[in-house]
N, C-alpha and C positions, 0 to 999 in steps of 0.2 A: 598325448591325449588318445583316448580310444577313438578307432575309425571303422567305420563298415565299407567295406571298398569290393566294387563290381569291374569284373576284367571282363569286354567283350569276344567272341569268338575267334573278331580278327585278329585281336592283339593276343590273343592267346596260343596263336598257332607263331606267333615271332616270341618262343619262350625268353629265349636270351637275353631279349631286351628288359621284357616283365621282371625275370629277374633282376638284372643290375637295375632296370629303372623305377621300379617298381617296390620291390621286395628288397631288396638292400641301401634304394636312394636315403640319404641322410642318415644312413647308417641306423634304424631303428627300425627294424624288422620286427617290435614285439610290440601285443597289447593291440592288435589290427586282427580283421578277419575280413579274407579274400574271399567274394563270394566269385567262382567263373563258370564260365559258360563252357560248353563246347567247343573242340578244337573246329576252326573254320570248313566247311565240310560236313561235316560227322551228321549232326541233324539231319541233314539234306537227304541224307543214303538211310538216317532210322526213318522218317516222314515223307519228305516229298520235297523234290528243289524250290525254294522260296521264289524261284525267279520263272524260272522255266517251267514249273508246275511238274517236273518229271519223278516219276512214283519213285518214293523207296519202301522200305519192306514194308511198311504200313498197309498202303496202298496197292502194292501184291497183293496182302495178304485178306485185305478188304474184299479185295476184286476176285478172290478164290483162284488166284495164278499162283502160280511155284514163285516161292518167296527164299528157297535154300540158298539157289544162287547170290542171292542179295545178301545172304545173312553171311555167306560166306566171302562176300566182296567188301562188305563192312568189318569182317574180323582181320582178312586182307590188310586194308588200312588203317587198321585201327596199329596194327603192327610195325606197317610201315613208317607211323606216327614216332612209336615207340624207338624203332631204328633210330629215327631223324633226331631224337631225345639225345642219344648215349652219349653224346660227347657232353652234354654239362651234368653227365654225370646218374642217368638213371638205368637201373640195371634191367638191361631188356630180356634176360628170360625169366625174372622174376613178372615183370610188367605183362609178359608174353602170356604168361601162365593165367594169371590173375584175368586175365581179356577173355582168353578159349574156358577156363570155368562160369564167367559172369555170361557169356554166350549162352552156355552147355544152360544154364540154369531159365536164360530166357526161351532155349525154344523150347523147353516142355514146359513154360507158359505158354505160349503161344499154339502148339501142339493142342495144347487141352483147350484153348479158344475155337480153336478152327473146328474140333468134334463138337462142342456148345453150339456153336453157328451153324452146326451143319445138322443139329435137331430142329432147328425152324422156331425154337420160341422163343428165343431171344437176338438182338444184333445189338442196338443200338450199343447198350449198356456196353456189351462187351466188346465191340472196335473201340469205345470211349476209353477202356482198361487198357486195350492191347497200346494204344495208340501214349498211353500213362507211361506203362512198363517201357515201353522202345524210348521214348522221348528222356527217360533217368539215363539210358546208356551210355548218353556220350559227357555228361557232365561226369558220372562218374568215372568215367575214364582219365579225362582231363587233372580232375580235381586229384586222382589218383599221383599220377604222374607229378604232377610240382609237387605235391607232398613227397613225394620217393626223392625227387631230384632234393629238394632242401635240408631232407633229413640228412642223405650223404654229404651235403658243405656244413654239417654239424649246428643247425639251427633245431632249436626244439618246435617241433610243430603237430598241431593238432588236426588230424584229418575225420571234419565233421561230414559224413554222407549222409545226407538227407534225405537220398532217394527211398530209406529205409528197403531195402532191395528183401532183406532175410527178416524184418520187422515184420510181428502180425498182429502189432498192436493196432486197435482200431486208433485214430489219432485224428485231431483237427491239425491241418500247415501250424499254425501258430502254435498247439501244443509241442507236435512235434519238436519245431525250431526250439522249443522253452528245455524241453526234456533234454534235446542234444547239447544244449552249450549250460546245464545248471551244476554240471561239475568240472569245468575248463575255468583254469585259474589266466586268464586275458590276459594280462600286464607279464606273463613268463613265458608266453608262445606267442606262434603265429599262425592262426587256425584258417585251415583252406576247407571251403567249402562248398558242396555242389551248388550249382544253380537250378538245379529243379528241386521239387520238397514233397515229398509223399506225400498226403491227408486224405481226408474222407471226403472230403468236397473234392477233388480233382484239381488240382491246378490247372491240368489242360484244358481241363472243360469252359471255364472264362479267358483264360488269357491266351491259350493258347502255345507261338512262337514267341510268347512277351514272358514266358514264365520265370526267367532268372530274375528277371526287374522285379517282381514280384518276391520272388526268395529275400531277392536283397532287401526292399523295402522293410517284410515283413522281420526279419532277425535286426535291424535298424532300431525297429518298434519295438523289438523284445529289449537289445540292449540299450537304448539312449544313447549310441554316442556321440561325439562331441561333432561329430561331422562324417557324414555318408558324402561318397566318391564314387563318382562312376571314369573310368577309363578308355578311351574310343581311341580311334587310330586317324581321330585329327579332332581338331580345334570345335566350338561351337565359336562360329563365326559370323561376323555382319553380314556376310552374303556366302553365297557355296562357291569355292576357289574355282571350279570345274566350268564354271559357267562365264563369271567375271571373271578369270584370271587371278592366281595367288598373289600376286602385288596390285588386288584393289580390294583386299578386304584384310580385315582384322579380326584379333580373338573378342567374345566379348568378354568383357571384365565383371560385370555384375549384372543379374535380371532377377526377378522375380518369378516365384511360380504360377502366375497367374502368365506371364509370359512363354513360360513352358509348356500350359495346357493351350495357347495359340499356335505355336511350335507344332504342338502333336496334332493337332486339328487339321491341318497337309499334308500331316505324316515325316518333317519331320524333327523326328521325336528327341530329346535331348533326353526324357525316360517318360515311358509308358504312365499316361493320366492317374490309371488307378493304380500306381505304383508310386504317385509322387505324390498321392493326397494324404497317405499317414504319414510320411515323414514330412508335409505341410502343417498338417493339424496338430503333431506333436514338435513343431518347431525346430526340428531339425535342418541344418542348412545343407544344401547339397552342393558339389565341386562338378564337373566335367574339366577333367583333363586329358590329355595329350599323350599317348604312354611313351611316344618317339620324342616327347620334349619336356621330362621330367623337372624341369628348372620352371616352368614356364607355372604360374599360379594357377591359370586357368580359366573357368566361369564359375563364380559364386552364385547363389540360389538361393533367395532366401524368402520369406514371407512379407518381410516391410519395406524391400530395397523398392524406391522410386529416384530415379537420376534428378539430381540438380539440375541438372539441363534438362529442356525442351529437345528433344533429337529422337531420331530413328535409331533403336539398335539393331534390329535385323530384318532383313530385305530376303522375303523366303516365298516361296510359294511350292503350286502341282501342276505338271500339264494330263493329268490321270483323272481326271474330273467328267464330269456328265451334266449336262445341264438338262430339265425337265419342266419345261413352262407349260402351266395347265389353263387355257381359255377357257370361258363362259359368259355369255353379257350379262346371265341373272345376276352374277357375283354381287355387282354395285349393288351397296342396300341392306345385301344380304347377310345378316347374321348367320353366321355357322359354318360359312364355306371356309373358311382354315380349318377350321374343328374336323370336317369332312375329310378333307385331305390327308391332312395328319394322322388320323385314325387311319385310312387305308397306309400311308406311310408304317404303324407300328403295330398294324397286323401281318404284315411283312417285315420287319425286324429290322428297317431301312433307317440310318440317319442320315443328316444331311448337316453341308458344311457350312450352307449361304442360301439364306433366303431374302425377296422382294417379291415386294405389291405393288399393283396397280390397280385400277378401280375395276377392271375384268378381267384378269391376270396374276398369276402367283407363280413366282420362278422358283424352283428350287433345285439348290446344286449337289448331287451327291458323289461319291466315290465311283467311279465307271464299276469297279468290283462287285462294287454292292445293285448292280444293276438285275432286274427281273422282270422279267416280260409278267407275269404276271400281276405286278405292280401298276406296271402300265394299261395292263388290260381292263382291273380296275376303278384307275382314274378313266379310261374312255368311257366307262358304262357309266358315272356320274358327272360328268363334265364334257361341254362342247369338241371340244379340240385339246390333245395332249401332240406336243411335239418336245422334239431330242435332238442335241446337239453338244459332239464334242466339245469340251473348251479348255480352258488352263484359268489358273486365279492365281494371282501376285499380291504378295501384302506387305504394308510396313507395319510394322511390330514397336513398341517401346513401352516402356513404364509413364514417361512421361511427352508424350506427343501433341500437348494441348498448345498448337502453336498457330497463329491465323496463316492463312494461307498455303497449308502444305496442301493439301489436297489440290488445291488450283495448281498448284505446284508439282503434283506428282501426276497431277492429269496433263500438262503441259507436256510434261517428260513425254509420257505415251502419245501423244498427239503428234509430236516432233519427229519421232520414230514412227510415224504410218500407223499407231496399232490403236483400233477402232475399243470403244468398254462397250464392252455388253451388258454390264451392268457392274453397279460398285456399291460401296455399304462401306458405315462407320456407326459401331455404338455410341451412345452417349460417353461411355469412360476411355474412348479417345484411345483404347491401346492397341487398336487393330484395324486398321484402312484395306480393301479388298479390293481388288478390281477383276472384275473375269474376262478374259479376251479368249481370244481363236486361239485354239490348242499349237496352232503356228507359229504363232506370237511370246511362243512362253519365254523361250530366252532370250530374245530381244527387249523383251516386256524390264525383266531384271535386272540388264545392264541398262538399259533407261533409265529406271528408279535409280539401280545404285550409281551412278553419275549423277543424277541431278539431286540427291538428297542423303544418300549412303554416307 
């Protein structure tokens, strides 16, 4: 059957494995299109460290500092990548070469940015561009590389670069994607593909660090196949190993995407919301598997799956949360005070994870991230008292959780362990319980739950 299949950054830097586990498992390497990402890394040194927030050339080049050295510590490793390659077989000064001209070509993009930017009438647009162009670099390097390495073990394969790097055809992502694969005959190769996509709308511009999910999705919906796969460098599991210990959790077997968009709503993500709603909508099932446990089925995804059983599948939460309780006495009574809120909330560009009322009180819980003092500033000009406070929120997740007494049940948990709710919430459809405690409490909070109900 045809598959659209996403190889993440990290398992993409353990080539060897991808390969045998991946690309040759079950012996049918054709009639599949590998959409990957960047070698683990690579990003970080075009944009900016995801963790550490530490500039790379982007961010130089934003900030009008010498960005050479970077461009030249990124061609560096991009090399050394390539070294670390040879032995399953890719030929490193062809790969060498192919890196120092894709370079050569990006800095006089970049080059002719910095003179743009340095006339004064324009920025936005064009850091938006610079930040387009650097972000295709490392997929296509990537994407390069296993194509060279498979062609030398004598596999026929298609190498689709979507970054359209030397393309100057104006294009929508989805044209693009359509155009690239309308003459690759699928069922006699195995076409590798970048995980970023040129278009006219930007990919970076909405999604940002989420852009390969988005490639994949998108080429999914152009081809229909039988089943989109995404590959991570572990399990989606009943709880995070790291927290509770690998022998108190398991793979899950089956969830829904409606259980997915609860997933991403903590962040975390088994795939990106607006990456899993076309292959929602057009019924496609989706896999998360294991790339270190090729045998292992995985998690299925599907649109109709609700469990037989009453149970908890996953015990997930954030301790990166912000709580924002805004007082007023007028509130009681008062029509319009949400409406008030919220509007300052989406003039500021803010969502939020968790919201409660009381009759002069609205808590709302957002991302610490997405925190702005200006925000704040104007909730105080229309309302009595606005106060902040760290926290963490823990949730039980399922398809089917409509069972009496969990909640007393999972409240008990946290009780028994010392950790006080700050507040807790359940919608009516039963598939997401929340509790938020003291940012202290976060992993004691989950081995709680997952003991008494996991």
């Amino acid at each position: 059957m045809l598959t659209v299949e996403k190889i993440g950054g990290t398992s993409m830097s353990a080539l060897a494995e991808v390969i045998t586990n991946i690309v040759y498992y079950n012996d049918q390497p054709y009639n599949r299109v590998l959409v990957v990402s960047a070698f683990s890394g690579v990003t970080n040194l075009l944009l900016e460290n995801k963790k550490t927030k530490a500039p790379g050339i982007y961010h130089k080049l934003a900030n009008n500092e010498h960005y050479y050295e970077a461009v030249k510590e990124l061609t560096a490793y991009l090399k050394a990548l390539n070294k670390q390659y040879q032995p399953l077989g890719l030929n490193v000064p062809e790969a060498d070469n192919f890196i120092e001209s894709h370079v050569s070509k990006t800095l006089i993009y970049l080059e002719s940015a910095v003179t743009m930017l340095a006339s004064g009438y324009l920025n936005e647009g064009i850091l938006l561009a610079v930040r387009e162009i650097l972000a295709s670099i490392g997929e296509t390097h990537s994407a390069y590389v296993l194509a060279s390495i498979l062609q030398t073990k004598g596999l026929k394969v298609a190498l689709v670069d979507l970054a359209g790097f030397d393309d100057r055809r104006p294009m929508t992502i989805t044209q693009r994607i359509e155009d690239a694969f309308k003459n690759i005959e699928l069922k006699n190769c195995i076409c590798i593909a970048t995980g970023y996509t040129k278009g006219t709308e930007g990919i970076m511009r909405e999604f940002d660090r989420g852009y390969s999910e988005v490639t994949f999705s998108k080429i999914a919906g152009v081809l229909k196949p039988q089943e989109a796969i995404i590959h991570k460098e572990y399990h989606l599991s009943t709880a995070d190993p790291a927290l509770v210990g690998l022998d108190n959790v398991k793979p899950v077997g089956n969830t829904n995407y409606d259980i997915a968009d609860q997933l991403a709503d903590v962040g975390m993500e088994a795939i990106h919301p607006k990456a899993s709603k076309p292959l929602e909508m057009a019924g496609i099932h989706l896999r998360i598997k294991n790339t270190f446990e090729p045998a292992h089925p995985g998690t299925l995804i599907t649109r109709e799956y609700v469990s037989t059983l009453k149970r908890v599948e996953v015990i997930t939460g954030t301790d990166q949360l912000l709580l924002i309780d805004i007082y007023d006495p007028l509130m009681v009574g008062n029509v319009g005070s949400d409406l008030q809120i919220m509007q300052i909330f989406a003039k500021h560009n803010t969502s939020y994870t968790f919201k409660t009322t009381s009759a002069n009180s609205i808590s709302i819980v957002i991302w610490e991230n997405d925190f702005k003092q200006d925000l704040v500033d104007d909730l105080n000009e229309g309302f009595e008292k606005v106060s902040l406070e760290p926290v963490a929120m823990v949730c039980l997740l399922g398809t089917n959780m409509d069972q009496p007494g969990l909640l007393a049940k999972a409240a008990a948990a946290l009780a028994k362990s010392d950790i006080n709710i700050i507040s807790s919430g359940v919608a009516m459809r039963k598939v997401n319980i929340q509790f938020v405690v003291a940012r202290t409490d976060f992993k004691t909070a989950i081995i709680a739950l997952n003991k008494a109900v996991g």
